[in-house]
N, C-alpha and C positions, 0 to 999 in steps of 0.2 A: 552444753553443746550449742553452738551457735550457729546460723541459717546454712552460714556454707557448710561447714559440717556437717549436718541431716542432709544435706544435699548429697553430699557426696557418699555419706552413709547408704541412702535411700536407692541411689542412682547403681547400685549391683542387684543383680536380677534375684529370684528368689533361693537359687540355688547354695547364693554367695555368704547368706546371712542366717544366722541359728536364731527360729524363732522360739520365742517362750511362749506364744498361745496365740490365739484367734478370739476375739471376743467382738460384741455388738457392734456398730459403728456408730456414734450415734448421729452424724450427720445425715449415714442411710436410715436409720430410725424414724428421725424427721419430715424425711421425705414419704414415710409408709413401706419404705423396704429394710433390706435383711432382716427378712423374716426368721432366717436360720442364727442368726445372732452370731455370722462369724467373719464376716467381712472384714473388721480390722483385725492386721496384724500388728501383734505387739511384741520388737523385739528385745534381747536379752537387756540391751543398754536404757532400757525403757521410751526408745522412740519407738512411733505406731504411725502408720500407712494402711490406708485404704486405697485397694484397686480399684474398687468401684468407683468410688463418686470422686479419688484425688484426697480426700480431708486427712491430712499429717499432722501430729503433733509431737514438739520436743519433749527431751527425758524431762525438763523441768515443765511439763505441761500447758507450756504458751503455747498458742496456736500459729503455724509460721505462716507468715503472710510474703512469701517466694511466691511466682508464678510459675517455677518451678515444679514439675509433676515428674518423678521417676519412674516412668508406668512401663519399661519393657519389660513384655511378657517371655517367659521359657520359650524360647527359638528351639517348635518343632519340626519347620520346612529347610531351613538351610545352617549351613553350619559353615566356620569360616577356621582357620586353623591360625597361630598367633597371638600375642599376649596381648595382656593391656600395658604400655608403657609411654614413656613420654617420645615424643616424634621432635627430636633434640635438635635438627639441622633445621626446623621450622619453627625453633624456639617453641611450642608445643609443650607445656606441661604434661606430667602423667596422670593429673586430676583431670585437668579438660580431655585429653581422649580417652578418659575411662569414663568421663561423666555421657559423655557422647559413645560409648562403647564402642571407639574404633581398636582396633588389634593391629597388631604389628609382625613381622618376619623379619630375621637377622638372614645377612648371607653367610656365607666361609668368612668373610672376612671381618666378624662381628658386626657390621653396619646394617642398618634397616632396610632390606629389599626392599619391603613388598607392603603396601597398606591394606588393611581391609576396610571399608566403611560400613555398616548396617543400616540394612531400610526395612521398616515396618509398614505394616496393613493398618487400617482405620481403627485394629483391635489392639494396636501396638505391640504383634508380635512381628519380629523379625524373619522375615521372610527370602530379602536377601542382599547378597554381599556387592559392593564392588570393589571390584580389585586391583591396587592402582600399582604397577613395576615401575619401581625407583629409577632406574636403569633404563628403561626406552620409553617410559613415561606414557606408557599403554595400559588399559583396564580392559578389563573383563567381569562378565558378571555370573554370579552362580546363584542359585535361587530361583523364584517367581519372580517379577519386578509387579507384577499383576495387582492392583488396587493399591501398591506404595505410595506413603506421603513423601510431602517434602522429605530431606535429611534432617534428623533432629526433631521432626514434628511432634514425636511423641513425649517430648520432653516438657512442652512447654502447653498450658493452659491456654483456652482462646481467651477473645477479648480483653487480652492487659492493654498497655499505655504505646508501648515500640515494640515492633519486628523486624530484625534488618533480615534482608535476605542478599546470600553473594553467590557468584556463580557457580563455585564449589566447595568440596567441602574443608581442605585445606583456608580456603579465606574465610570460614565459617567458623571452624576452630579458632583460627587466631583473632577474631572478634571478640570470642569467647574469653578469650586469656586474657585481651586486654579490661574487656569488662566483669572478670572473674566473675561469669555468667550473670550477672546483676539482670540484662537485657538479655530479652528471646531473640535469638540467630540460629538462621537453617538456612538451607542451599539450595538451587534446585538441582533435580536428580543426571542430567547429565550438561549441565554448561550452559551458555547462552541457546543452545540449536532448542533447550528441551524447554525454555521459557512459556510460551504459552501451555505446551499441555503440563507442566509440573502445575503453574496457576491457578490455570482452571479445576485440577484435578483438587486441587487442595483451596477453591476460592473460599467457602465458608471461613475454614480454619483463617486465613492471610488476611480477609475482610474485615474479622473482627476486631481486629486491632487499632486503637485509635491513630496511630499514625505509621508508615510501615517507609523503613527506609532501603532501598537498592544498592546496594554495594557490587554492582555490576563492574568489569574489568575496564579499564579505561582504555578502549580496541573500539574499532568497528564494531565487531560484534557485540560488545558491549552495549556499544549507544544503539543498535537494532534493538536488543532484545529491550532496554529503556523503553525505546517507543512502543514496542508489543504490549511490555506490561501497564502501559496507562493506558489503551484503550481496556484495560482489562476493570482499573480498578479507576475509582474516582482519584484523578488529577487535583486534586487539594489535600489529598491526607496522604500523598506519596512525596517522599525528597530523594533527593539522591548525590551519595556520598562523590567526593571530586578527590583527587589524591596530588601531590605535589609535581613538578615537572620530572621527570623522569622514573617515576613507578609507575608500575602496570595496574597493580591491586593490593590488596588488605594483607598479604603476605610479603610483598616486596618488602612493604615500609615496616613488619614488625622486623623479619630477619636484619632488618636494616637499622633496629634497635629506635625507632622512631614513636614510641610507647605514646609519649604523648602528643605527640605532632597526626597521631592517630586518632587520638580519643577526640583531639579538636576538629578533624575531619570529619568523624561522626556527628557530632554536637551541631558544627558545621552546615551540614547537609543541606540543600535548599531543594526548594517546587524545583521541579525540572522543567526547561523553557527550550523545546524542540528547536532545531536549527531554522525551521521553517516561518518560525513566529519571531519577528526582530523590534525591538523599540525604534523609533520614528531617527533618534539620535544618530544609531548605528549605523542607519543609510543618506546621512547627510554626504559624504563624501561624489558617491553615487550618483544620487542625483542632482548634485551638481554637475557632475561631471558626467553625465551621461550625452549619447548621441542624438542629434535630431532624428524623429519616426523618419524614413524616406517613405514616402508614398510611390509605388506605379500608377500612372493615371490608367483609366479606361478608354477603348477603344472610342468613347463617346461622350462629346464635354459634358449633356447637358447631367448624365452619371454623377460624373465628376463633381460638378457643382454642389450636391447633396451629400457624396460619399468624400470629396477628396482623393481621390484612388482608391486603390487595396494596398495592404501592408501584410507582411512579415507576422505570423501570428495570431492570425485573424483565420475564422472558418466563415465561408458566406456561400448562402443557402441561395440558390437560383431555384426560382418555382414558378411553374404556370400548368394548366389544362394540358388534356393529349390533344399533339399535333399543332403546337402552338410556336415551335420554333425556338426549343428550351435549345438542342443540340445545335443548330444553324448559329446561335447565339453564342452558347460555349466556345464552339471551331472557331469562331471568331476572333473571341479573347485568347485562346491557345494558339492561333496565328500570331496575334499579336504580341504575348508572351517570348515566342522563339523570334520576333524581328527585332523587336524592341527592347532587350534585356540578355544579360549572357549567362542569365542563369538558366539551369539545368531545370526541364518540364516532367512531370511524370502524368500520365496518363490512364484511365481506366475506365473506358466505355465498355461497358455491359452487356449489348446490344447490337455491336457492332463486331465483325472482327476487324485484326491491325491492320489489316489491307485497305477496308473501308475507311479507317482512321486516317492513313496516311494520305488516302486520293482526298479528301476533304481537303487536308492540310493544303496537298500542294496543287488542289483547286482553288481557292482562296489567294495562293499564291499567281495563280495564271491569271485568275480573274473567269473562270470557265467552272463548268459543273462534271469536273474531271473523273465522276465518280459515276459517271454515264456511260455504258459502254461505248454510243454510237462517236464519243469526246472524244476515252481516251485512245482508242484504235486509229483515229484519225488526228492524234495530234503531233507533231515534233519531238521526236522521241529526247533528243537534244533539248529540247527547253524544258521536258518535261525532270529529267536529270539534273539541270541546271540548276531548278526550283528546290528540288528534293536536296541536292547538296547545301543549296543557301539555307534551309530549314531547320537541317538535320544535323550539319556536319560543324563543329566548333575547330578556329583556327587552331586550338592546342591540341588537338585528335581529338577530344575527349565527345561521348557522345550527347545531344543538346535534349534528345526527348529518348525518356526512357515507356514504355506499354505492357500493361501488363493483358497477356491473353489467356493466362489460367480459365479451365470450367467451373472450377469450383466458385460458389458464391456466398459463400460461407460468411457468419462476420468474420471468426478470428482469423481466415484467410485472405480477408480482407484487410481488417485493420492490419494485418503482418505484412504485409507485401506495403501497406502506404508508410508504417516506420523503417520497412528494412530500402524503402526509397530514401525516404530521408536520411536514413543514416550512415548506409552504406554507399550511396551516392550519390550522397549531397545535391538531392534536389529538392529546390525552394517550393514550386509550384508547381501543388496536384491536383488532379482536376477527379471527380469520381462523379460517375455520370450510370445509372441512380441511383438513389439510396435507397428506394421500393423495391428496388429487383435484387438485393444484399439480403432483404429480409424476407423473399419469396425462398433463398435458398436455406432461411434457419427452421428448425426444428419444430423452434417454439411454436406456441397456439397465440399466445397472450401477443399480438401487435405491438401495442401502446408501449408496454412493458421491453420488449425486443429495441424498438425502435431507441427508447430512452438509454439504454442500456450502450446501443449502437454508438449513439451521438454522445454518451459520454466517455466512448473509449476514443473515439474520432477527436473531441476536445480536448482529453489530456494527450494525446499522439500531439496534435500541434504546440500546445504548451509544452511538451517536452522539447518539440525538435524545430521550434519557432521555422514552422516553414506557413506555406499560404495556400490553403486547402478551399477548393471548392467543389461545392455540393450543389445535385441536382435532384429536386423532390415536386414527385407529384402530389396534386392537390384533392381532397375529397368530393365526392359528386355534391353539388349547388343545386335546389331549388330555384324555381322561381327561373329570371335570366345566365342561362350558364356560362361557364367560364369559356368556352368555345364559342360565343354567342357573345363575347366580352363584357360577360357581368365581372365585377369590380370584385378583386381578390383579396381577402384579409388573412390575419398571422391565425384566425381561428380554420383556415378553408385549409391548413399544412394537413397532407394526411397522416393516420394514426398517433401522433404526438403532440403534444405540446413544447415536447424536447428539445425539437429542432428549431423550433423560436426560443427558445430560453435559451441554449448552449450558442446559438450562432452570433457573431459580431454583426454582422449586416445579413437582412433578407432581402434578395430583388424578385418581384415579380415581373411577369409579363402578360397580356393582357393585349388579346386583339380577337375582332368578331369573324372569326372564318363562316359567317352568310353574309355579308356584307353585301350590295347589290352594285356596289363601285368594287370591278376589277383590282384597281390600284390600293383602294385601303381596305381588300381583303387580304396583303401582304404587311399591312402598316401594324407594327407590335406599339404598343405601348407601355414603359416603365414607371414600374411605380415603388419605390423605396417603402417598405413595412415595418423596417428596424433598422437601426442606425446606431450601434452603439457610440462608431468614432464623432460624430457632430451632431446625432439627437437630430438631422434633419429628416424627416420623413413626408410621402406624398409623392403624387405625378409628379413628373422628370423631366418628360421628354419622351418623342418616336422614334423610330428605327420601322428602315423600309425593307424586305429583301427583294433584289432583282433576280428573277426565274432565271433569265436569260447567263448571269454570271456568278451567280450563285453567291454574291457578296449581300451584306448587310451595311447599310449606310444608315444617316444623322438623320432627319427630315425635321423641317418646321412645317407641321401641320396646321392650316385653320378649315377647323371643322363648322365655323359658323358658314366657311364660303361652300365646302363639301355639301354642307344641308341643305344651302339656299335650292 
């Protein structure tokens, strides 16, 4: 008798085979067990099988060297109705779904309703069924599914040389047939959706294998569950099988009589190289042909000079002391934004309501401190509307500044409201004003941690939806000369993170001494660039003045040697 033969001999449960006796094993011998001297069976043809440890040998007493293990146990939990036959419309032999112990149902009309597949426990008894309807291509399950392996697990010894695994069990059989079981092939237990936890449920077993190939469906969901399963396993001893242009999976191409146009698909198989990771080649086209960055400048050359504008893509972190003219600064560049661009603004002041938000605006636009009661009562109701529509209103209806006044300050109610800006209407430029007070509303205890977490949902939202976010972050209390008292602010003074210097494209601080004993340059802000990722330039910039009187922010060239004299 020959390997496949004891295979297929071994592979019927105990009910199936007349034994002639039970005797020692002596593999469990070896090891210090079967103490009872009955562990192997030896049956009539003179092959012998042990449950315990695996150790078979043929009637002519070679030892088979299959990795091959026929171990299912008397199925005491579930029971499945159906014979063992060949599964004939999927080219299916009646060895491969007997060695695999799937069963079969005929309708009226003699053809195969109904599949059953068998799943066993860690002890490889069979526990339960699924059940696949020929007919509207529906399953259902009957049994426990409770601690089952992979399909087929119990078949196969760990640590051989290959394991293919496909998404079901249909492509798992017909692996089978083509490789008349040579190679361990199992499934997972319900399709791509059940990828991770059939994995992990069965990571020892799948692990031990020196190289383990994916025969996943050539779908989306396919190439999903690809990338599930290699964060699971190491990325060097996984390939994964590729099928010709117009099949789906492992069962197209056999029904399709492609036996060997199969077997080279498996052999085949390569590292799988995520869509995400491309060789330098692939994007020559690209970047030649890509567009100039366009920059927006800032409201302020001397800015400019160090930053080149803001872009598209970019998250940049504005930060100074309280009371230092972070918000007077922002309204600025958000004026500027809706004058000077036709792109759509999104807004979220934290601090403010959109009332507040808008008399800003269209104080800035007057040139007056409209946000004053004793202003706006006394101002041209006419100009003040005037202002408001050149703001607000875009010659194609659409609307220019969108505001969010939700109470909640949640992140993920945050971060959701700055993608469903972006996404849902198409606006470039969002302004979030602050990030301390986002994480005054989360749960957590852990700061550092919240905060980090914060800024990297905030960084993939812009990388996802290339719009131009800015952020407003207070800084931690200074020693020594404070930041109100304009001592000099660095990427270490960002409160609770380091995240917010690491994730952001550009940091700008601001930096003015509110005791100043000159009137005039206790209005005078100072910029000072902390990070730069576009030109690497960093350092003082330049002033900015705010006039009380009009509420605007202008350029100043300051010399502070004549101030002192």
């Amino acid at each position: 008798m020959g390997l496949v033969a004891l295979s297929n001999h071994l592979q019927l449960s105990e009910e199936d085979n007349m034994e002639d006796h039970r005797e020692a094993c002596p593999k469990c011998r070896e090891a210090g067990g079967d103490t009872k001297g009955d562990n192997l069976i030896v049956y009539q043809d003179g092959a012998a099988h042990c449950f315990a440890c695996g150790h078979h040998v043929f009637p002519d007493n070679n030892k088979s060297t299959s990795s091959y293990r026929p171990r299912f146990k008397k199925n005491t939990e579930a029971a499945s109705e159906g014979v063992h036959a060949a599964i004939s419309d999927r080219k299916i032999s009646k060895d491969i779904a007997t060695k695999y112990k799937v069963k079969v149902e005929y309708g009226a009309n003699g053809q195969i309703s109904k599949h059953h597949y068998p799943f066993t426990d860690k002890s490889c008894r069979i526990t339960a069924w699924k059940t696949r309807d020929v007919a509207t291509k529906g399953f259902h399950i009957s049994g426990s599914f409770k601690d089952v392996g992979l399909f087929g697990e119990c078949l196969w010894d760990a640590g051989g040389k290959y394991l293919t695994i496909t998404e079901g069990e249909i492509d798992c059989m017909s692996l089978a047939e083509v490789f008349n079981g040579k190679w361990a092939t199992v499934s997972l237990r319900n399709g791509a959706q059940s990828v991770v936890k059939s994995l992990k449920d069965s990571f020892e077993f799948v692990d031990s294998f020196e190289k383990i190939v994916l025969a996943f469906d050539n779908d989306e969901a396919g190439k999903e569950a690809i990338d599930k399963a290699l964060e699971i396993f190491s990325p060097d001893k996984v390939k994964i099988m590729s099928y010709p242009d117009g099949y789906k999976d492992v069962s197209d191409m056999l029904q399709a009589g492609l036996v060997r146009e199969l077997e080279n698909c498996w052999w085949r198989a390569k590292t799988y190289m995520p869509s995400d990771i491309v060789g330098a080649t692939e994007i020559r086209d690209s970047w030649i042909s890509r567009p100039a960055v366009q920059s927006v400048p800032y409201p302020w050359v001397c800015l400019n000079q160090k930053t080149k504008g803001f872009r598209l893509g970019e998250l940049v972190t504005l930060t100074s002391g309280t009371g230092m003219g972070k918000s007077s600064v922002i309204r600025e560049l958000e004026h500027h934004l809706l004058t000077t661009t036709k792109d759509k603004v999104g807004i979220i002041h934290l601090e403010e309501t959109t009332e507040r938000t808008i008399d800003g605006l269209v104080g800035i636009e007057l040139s007056t401190p409209y946000h004053l009661d004793e202003v706006r009562q006394n101002f041209p109701e006419h100009e003040a509307n005037a202002a408001f529509d050149k703001l607000f209103k875009r010659d194609d209806g659409e609307e220019a500044l969108s505001l969010y006044e939700g109470k909640e300050l949640s992140v993920e109610k945050i971060v959701s409201r700055i993608r469903l800006m972006a996404k849902a209407q198409n606006i470039k430029w969002i302004i979030l004003d602050h990030l301390n007070l986002v994480m005054s509303g989360d749960t957590k205890i852990d700061e550092r941690r919240s905060i980090d977490q914060l800024m990297t949902q905030l960084r993939e939202v812009v990388v996802e939806t290339n719009i131009g976010l800015f952020v407003i972050s207070h800084l931690s209390r200074q020693q020594g000369v404070t930041h109100e008292e304009g001592g000099e602010i660095s990427l270490t003074h960002l409160r609770g993170s380091q995240g917010i210097a690491q994730l952001s494209n550009i940091v700008i601080a601001l930096e003015r001494n509110q005791q100043h004993e000159d009137d005039w340059m206790r209005n005078v802000t100072k910029l000072r660039v902390l990070k730069n990722r576009y030109t690497g330039e960093t350092g003082e910039t330049g002033h900015l003045h705010y006039d009380n009187e009009t509420g605007r922010i202008t350029e100043v060239v300051v010399d502070l040697e004549e101030l002192l004299s």
